[in-house]
C-alpha positions in Angstrom: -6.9 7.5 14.7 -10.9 7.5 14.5 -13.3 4.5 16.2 -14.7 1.7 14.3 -18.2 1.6 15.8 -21.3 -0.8 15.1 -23.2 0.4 12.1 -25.6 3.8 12.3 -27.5 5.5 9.6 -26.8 9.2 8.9 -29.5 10.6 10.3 -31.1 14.4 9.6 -28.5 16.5 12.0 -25.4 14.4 10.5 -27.1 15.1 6.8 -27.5 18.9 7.7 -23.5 19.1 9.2 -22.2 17.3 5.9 -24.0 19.6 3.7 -20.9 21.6 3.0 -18.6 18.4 2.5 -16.3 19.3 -0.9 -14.1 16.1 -1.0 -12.8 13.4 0.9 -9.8 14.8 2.1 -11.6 17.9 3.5 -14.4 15.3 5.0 -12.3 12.9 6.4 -10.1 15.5 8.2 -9.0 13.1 11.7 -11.0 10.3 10.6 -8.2 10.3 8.0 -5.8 7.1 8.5 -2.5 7.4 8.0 -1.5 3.7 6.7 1.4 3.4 4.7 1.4 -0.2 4.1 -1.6 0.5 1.6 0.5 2.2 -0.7 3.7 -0.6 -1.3 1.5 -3.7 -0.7 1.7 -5.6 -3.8 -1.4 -7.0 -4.8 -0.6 -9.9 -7.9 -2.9 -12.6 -9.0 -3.7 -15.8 -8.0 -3.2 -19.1 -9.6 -6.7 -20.3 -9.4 -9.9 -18.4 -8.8 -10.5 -18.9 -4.8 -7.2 -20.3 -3.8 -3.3 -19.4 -4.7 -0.7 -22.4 -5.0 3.1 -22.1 -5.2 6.3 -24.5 -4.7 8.1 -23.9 -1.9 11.7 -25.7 -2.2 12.1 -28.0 0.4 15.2 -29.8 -0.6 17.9 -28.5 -3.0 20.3 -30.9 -5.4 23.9 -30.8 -5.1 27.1 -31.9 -7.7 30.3 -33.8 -6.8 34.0 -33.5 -7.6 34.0 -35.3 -11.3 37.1 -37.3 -12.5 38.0 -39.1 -15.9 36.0 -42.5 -16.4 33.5 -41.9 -13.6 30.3 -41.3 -13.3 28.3 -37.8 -13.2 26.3 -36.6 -10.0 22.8 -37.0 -11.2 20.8 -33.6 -9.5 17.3 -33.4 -7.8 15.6 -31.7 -5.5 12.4 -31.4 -3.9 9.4 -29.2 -3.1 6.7 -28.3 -1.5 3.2 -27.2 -2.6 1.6 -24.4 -0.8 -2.1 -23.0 -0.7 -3.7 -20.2 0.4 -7.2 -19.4 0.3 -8.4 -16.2 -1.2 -11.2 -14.5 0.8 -14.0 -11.8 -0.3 -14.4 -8.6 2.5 -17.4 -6.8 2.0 -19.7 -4.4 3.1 -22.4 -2.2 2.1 -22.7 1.2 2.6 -26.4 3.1 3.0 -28.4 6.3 3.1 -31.7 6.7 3.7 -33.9 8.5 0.8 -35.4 10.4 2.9 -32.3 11.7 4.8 -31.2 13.0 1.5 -34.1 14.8 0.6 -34.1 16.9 3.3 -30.6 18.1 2.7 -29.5 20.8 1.0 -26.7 19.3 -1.0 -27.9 15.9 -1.2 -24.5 14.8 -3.2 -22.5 15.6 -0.7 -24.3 14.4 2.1 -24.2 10.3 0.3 -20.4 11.1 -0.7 -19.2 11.7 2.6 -21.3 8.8 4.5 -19.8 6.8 1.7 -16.2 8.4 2.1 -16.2 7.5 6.2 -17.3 4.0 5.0 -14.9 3.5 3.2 -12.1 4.3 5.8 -13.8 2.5 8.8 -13.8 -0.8 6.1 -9.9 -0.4 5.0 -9.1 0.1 8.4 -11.3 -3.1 9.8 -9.4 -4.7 7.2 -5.6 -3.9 7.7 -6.4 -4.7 11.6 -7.8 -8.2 10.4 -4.2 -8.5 8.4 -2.5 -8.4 11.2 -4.9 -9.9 13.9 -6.8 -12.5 12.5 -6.7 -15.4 14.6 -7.6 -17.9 11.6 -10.5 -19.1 13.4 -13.0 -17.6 10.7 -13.2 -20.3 8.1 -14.3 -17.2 5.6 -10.9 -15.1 6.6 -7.8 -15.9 6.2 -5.4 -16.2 9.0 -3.5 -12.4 10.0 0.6 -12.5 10.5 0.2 -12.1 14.2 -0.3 -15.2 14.5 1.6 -16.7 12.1 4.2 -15.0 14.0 2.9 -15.7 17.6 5.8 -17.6 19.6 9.4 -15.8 20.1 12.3 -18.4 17.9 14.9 -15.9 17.2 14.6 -16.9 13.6 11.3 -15.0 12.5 9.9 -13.2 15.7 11.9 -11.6 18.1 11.6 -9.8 21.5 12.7 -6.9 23.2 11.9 -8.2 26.6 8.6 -5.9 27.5 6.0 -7.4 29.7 2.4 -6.8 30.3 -0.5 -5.5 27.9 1.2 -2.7 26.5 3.3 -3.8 23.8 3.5 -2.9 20.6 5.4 -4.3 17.6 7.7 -3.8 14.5 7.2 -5.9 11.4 10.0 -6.0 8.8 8.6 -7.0 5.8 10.4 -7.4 1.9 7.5 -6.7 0.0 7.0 -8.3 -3.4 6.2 -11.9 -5.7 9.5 -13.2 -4.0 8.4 -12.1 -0.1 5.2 -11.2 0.7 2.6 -9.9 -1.1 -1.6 -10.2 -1.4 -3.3 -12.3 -3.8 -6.4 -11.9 -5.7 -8.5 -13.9 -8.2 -8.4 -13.0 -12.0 -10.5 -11.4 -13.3 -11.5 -9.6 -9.8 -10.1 -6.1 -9.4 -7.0 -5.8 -7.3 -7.1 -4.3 -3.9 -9.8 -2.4 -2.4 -12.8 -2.0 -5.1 -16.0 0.0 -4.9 -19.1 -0.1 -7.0 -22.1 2.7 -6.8 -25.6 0.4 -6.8 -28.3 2.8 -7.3 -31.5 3.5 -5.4 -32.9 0.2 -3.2 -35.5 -1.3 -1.9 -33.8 -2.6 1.3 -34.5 -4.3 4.8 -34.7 -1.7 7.7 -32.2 -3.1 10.5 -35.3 -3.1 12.9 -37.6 -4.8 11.3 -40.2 -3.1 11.0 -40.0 -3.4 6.5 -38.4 -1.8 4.2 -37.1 1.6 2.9 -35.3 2.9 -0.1 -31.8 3.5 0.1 -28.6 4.7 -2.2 -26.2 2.2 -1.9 -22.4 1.4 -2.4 -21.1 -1.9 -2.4 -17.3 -1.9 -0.8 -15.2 -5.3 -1.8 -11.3 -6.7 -1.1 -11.1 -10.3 -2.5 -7.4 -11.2 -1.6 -5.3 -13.6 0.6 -1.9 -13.4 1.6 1.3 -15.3 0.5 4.2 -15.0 2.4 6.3 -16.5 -0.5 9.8 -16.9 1.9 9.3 -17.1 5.6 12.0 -14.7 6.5 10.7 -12.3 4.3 7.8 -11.5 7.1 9.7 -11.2 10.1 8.2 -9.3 13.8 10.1 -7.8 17.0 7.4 -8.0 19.7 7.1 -6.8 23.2 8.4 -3.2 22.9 7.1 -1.1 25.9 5.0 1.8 25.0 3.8 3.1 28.4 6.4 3.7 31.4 9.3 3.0 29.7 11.6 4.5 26.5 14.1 3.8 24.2 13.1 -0.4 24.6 13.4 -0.3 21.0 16.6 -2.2 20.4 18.5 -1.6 16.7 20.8 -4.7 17.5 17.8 -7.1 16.9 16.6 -5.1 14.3 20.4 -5.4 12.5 19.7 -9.3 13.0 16.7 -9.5 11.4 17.3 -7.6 8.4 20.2 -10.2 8.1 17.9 -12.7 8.1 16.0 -11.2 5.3 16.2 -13.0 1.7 17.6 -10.2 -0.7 19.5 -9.1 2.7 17.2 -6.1 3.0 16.6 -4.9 -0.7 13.3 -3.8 -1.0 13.3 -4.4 2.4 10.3 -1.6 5.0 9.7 -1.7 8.7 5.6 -0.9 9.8 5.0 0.6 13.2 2.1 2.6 15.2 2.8 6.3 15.6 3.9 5.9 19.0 6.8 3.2 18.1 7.8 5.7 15.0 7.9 8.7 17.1 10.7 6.7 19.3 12.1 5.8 16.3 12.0 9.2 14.5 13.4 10.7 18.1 16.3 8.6 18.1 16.8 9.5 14.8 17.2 13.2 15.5 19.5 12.7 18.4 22.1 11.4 15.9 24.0 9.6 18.4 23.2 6.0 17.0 24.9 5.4 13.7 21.7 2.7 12.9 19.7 5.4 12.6 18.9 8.5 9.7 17.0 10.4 8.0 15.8 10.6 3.9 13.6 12.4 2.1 11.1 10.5 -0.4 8.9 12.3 -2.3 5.2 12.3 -1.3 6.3 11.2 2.2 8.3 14.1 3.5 11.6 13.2 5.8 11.4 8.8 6.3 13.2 7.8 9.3 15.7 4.8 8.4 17.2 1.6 10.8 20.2 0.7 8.7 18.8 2.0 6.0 15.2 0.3 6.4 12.1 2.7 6.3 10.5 2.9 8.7 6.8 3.6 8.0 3.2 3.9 9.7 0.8 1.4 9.6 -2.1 2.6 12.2 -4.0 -0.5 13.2 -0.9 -2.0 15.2 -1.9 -2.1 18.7 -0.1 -0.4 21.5 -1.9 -3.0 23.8 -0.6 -6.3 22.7 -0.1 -9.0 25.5 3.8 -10.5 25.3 4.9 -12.7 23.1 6.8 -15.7 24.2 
């Protein structure tokens, strides 16, 4: 996976090594991120423009044996009203004027500064999903820690230790489990805009230059619509140590799942899938196999669960109690 650094400028020798740059795919070559969980999060929209509400049922009614001449059970129930906030990511991608004229294929050159861009800011963004402490009154708060303490209901351990741990999510992805929200009249997911030639600040103040710019945008907060349907095995070992992945939990918490697993994928770092995928070949555990689905080559399954990527999960996480 590539480094998120601080912000640089192309400068004249990157301009001159992009020069040949065809597409994005050809660009992008290892800066390429493999993150599945891109292409089944649902993205639906919000109930109101900067927040989205819902009921959550916190008490059900009930009916009683009936007999002739008595009364009928009168039913009610109660409910809860959730929020969540719905937060604008953004970030502005630049090249210099004069960097551009002094390469050959000037085109290029802006497309693939805009095309790494663009990857550094998805990736920045996935990791905030899942590592946002909620301390940033403009973010919203990432599932690790909504999912921070070890209950055997919704986060579960497999007894690692130390700082490097990693972790499986199992999510059921959709309006009934969890899903991303955005404001109407926004545009869903991850949203780009060309802006044309500016006259912007230089970042060392010494005035201003012209620059083309592309404006990069995710507006979206999360809704986690039944709590079981986000559910995280933490502290598997990823250094010193194999096969800590344990398919006994993972057999619990799909169990715990609302549609029992239905729609149901798992999201791990390479190194937790290769363990996976590994077991999977052995054939010697039942929990595990292997399917085909198109566009994504051979898909290892735990009891029948894909198991996909998602990059930005750590392989450095501290335990989980």
């Amino acid at each position: 996976m590539s480094l998120l650094t601080p912000y640089q400028h192309v400068n004249i020798v990157e301009a001159q090594r992009r020069a040949g740059y065809k597409n994005a795919a050809e660009f992008l070559g290892e800066l390429a991120i493999k993150n599945d969980l891109l292409n089944f999060l649902p993205f639906l929209p919000a109930s109101h423009g900067i927040y989205h509400q819902w009921l959550e049922a916190a008490k059900l009614g009930k009916g009683s044996w009936g007999k002739a001449n008595s009364g009928i059970a009168k039913i009610a129930s109660t409910s809860d009203l959730q929020t969540e906030g719905i937060f604008t990511y953004e970030a502005d991608s630049l090249v210099d004027d004069r960097i551009l004229k002094t390469a050959p294929n000037k085109i290029a050159v802006r497309d693939s500064e805009d095309a790494a861009n663009a990857e550094g800011f998805m990736q920045d963004w996935f990791t905030k999903l899942f590592y946002a402490d909620g301390s940033d009154p403009d973010g919203f708060k990432g599932l690790a820690a909504r999912r921070s303490a070890v209950d055997s209901d919704v986060v579960f351990s497999c007894g690692g230790s130390g700082s490097d741990l990693t972790s499986l999510w199992l999510f059921e992805l959709g309006e009934n489990g969890f899903n991303m929200r955005y404001a109407v009249g926004a545009q869903p997911g991850f949203s780009n805009e060309d802006k044309g030639l500016q006259y912007v600040a230089a970042p060392d103040g010494t005035g201003n230059y012209w620059a083309w710019v592309r404006h990069f945008e995710i507006l979206a907060g999360l809704q986690i619509k039944k709590k079981h349907s986000v559910q995280r095995l933490a502290n598997i070992e990823t250094a010193g140590a194999s096969n800590l992945f344990d398919p006994d939990i993972f057999i619990k918490m799909k169990n715990k799942l609302p549609e029992m697993g239905r729609g149901a994928m798992g999201f791990g770092n390479r190194t937790l899938h290769a363990e996976v995928e590994t077991a999977a070949y052995n054939k010697t555990n039942a929990a595990y196999s292997l399917v085909d689905i198109e566009g994504f080559g051979p898909v290892t399954r735990v009891v029948g669960v894909p198991i996909m990527i998602a990059e930005v999960i750590t392989d450095t996480e501290t335990a989980v109690s």
